[in-house]
N, C-alpha and C positions, 0 to 999 in steps of 0.2 A: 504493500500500500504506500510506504513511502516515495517508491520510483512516481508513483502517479502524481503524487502531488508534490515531489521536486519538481515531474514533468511540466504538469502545467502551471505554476510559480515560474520557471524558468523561462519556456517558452514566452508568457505573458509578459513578463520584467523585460526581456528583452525586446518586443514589439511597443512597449508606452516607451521606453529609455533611448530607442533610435530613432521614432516617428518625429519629432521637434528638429534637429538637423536635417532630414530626409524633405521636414517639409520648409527648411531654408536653400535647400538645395535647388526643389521642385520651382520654387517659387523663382529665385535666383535665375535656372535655364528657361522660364517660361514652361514648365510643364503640369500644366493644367488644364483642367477642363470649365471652358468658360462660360456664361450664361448663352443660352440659345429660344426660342419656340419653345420648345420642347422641354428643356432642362431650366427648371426654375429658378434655382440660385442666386441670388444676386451679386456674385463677386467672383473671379477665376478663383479654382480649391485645386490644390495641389494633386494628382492623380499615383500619389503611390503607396497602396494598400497595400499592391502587389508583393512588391519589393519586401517588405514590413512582415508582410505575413511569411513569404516566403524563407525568410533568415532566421524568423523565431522560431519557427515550425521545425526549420532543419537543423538548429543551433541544439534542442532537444532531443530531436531524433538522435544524430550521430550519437550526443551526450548521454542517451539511457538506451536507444532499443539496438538490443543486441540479436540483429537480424543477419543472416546470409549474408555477407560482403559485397558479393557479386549482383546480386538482388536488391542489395542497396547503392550499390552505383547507381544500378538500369532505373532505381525511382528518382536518383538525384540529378541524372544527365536527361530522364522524359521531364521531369518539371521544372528543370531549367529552361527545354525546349517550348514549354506552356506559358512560360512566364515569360519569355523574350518575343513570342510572338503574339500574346498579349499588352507588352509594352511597344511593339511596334503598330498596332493597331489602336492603343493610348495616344502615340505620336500624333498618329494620323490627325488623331481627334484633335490634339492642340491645336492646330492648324487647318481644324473647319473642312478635313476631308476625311473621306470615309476607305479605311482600307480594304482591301480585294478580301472575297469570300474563299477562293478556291485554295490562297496560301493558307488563311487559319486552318482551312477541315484538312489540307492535307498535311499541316504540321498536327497536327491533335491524333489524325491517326497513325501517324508514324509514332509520334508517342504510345500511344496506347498498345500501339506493337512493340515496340519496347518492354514495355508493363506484362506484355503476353510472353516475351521471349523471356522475363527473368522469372516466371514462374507463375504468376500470381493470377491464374486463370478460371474461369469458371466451368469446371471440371464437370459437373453430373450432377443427380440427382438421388436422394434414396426412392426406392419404391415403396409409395404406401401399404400395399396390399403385404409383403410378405419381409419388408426391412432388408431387402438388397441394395447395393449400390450401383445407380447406371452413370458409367461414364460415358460422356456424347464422344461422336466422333470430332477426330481434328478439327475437319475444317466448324462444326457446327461451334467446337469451344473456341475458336478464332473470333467467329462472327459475333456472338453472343457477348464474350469480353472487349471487341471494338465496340458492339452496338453502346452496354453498357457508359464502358467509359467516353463514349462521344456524347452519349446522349447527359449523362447527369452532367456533365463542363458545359453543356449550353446550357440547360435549364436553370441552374444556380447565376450562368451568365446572365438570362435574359429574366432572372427577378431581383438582377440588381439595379431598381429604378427609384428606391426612397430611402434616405441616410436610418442604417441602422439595418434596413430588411435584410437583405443577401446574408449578412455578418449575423444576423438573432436566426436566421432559419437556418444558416448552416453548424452555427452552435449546438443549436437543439439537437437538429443531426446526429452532432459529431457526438454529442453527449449520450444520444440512442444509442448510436453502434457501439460507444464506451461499454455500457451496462452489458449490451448482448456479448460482447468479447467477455465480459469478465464473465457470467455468465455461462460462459462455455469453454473458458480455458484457455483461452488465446491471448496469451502476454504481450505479445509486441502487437497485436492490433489494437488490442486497448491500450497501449502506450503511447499509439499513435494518432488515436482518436481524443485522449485527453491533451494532448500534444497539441494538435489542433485547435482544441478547444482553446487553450491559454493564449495562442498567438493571434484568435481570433478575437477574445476578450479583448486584448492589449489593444487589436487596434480599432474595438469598439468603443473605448476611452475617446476616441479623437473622432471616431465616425458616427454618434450618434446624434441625434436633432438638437440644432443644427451643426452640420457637419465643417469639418477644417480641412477633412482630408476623404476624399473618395478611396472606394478598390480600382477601381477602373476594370478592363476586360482582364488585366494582368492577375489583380486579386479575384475575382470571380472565377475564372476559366483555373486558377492555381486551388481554388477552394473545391470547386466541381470533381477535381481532376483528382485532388488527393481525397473527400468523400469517397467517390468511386472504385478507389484503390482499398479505401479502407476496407467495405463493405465484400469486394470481393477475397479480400484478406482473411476475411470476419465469417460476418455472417451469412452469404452463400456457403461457404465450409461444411462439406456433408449437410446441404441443404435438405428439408424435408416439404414437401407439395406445399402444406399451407405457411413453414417457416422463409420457405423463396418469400413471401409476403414483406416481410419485414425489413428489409433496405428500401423497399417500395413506401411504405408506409412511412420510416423513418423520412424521405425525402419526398413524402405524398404531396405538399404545397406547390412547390415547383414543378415536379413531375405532373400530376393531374390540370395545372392549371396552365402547363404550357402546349400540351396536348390539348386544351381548350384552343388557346391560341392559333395554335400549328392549322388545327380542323376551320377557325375562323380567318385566317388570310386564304386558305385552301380553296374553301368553299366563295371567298370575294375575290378569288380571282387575284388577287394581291401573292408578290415572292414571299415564301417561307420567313426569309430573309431580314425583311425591309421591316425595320424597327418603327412600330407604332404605338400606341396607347390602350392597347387591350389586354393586357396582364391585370389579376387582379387589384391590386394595387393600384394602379390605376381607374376600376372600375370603382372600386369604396372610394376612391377621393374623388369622381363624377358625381356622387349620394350624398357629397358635403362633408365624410372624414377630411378631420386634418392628418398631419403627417406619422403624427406619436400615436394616434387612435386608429389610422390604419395596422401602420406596423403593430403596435399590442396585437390587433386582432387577428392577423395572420400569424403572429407568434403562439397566438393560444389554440388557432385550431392545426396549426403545426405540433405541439404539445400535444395534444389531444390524438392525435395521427399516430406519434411518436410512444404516448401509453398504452393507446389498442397494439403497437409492434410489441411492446415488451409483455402486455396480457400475453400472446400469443406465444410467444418464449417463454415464460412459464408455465402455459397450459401443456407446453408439450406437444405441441400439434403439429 
């Protein structure tokens, strides 16, 4: 129990103790994200979550989780890859242009193939009827750990639209899949998930209403990216029919409400793409929420998502 909460003390200390420089820095080259249409704000805020979370994150990892070496390269060379072509799509942004679609997806799944070549892949399933283990074939466990990991780094991406959200929902998260690791026995996923947790804390000190410093796509697509690693670390792990539930549930907010989205640009005829005003979050501040009373409220039915996973982990199902 101690490694847990050196873990996230440390991680956290380190992400409030760097974000003050980082954001004389930010501010210093011009790198921020300025008021627009769209983006409320009223003043350029420095855009590096990324960066912040990234260091704390892995300042702790290296420091306590005593993982495969080689396993821990492949996750420290894919999220650097996540994070630098999240800060290059942050650039863009400084400068009022919008960066190309086809470099982020094909850097995301080269990562994620990384993440598949150093092991950490979604192997099978038990059978309910008789408590066999099925392992899928190759190519299905390929597909299944890119869809995964591509799919949770955008969803976490595209519900980061109000100071505080992206950061409280991927908390919650990271705090779910905490429980189920311990739970089940898995020390370094739960070291990695509270891990998480603290460097997310840290830089919710400076990111919550009203914010000083954004994630941008860098800390979003880095939040998404290690979520999804956690989870197939974790909790897929001799998954059982209704226990696959529980990474779902754990990330239900984003997940469900972006598959809203997805089916509503779909159906208008609008790109996948093309960032608009339809996440929830946006829907309750159309209803007249303000900023703090949206966020609470997708935090609590987040929470609420996140305790039906854990019922479900203790029923044994």
């Amino acid at each position: 129990m101690f490694n847990y909460i050196l873990g996230i003390v440390v991680s956290s200390l380190v992400a409030i103790l760097i974000t003050p420089s980082l954001m004389k820095i930010a501010e210093k080259i011009e790198f921020t994200d300025k008021p627009t249409e769209r983006k409320k704000h009223d003043k350029p805020i420095p855009i590096i979550g990324g960066i912040v979370m990234f260091i704390g994150f892995f300042i702790g990892y290296f420091l306590l989780v005593r993982n495969d070496r080689t396993q821990s390269l492949y996750l420290f060379a894919s999220s650097i890859m996540i994070l630098l072509i999240g800060l290059l799509d942050d650039y863009f942004k400084t400068k009022g242009k919008e960066f190309m679609i086809f470099p982020r997806v094909l850097v995301q799944i080269l990562a994620a193939s990384l993440i598949y070549k150093s092991g950490i892949v979604f192997n099978g399933i038990t059978d309910p009827f008789n408590g066999s283990y099925i392992e899928l074939p190759v190519v299905l466990k390929y597909l299944l750990t890119i869809t995964w990991i591509f799919g949770v780094t955008t969803v976490i991406n595209w519900s980061d639209g109000m100071d505080g959200l992206a950061g409280g929902i991927s908390t919650i998260s990271a705090t779910t899949l905490f429980v189920v690791a311990l739970a089940k026995g898995q020390t370094d996923s739960a070291l990695m998930s509270i891990i998480l947790v603290g460097a997310v804390l840290g830089f919710l000190k400076y990111n919550r209403h009203p914010a000083r410093i954004f994630m941008g796509d860098s800390g979003a697509n880095f939040l998404g990216f290690t979520l999804a690693i956690i989870a197939l670390d974790g909790a897929f792990k001799q998954a059982t029919v209704m226990s696959i539930f529980i990474p779902f549930l754990a990330l239900g907010v984003p997940i469900f409400d972006n598959l809203f989205v997805i089916f509503k640009r779909f159906s208008e005829g609008k790109p996948v793409y093309q960032a608009d005003r339809s996440q929830i979050h946006y829907r309750l501040e159309q209803k007249g929420m303000n900023t703090r009373q949206v966020v609470s409220y997708i935090c609590l039915i987040s929470t609420c998502l996140s305790l039906i996973s854990i019922l479900i982990l203790l029923l044994r199902l």
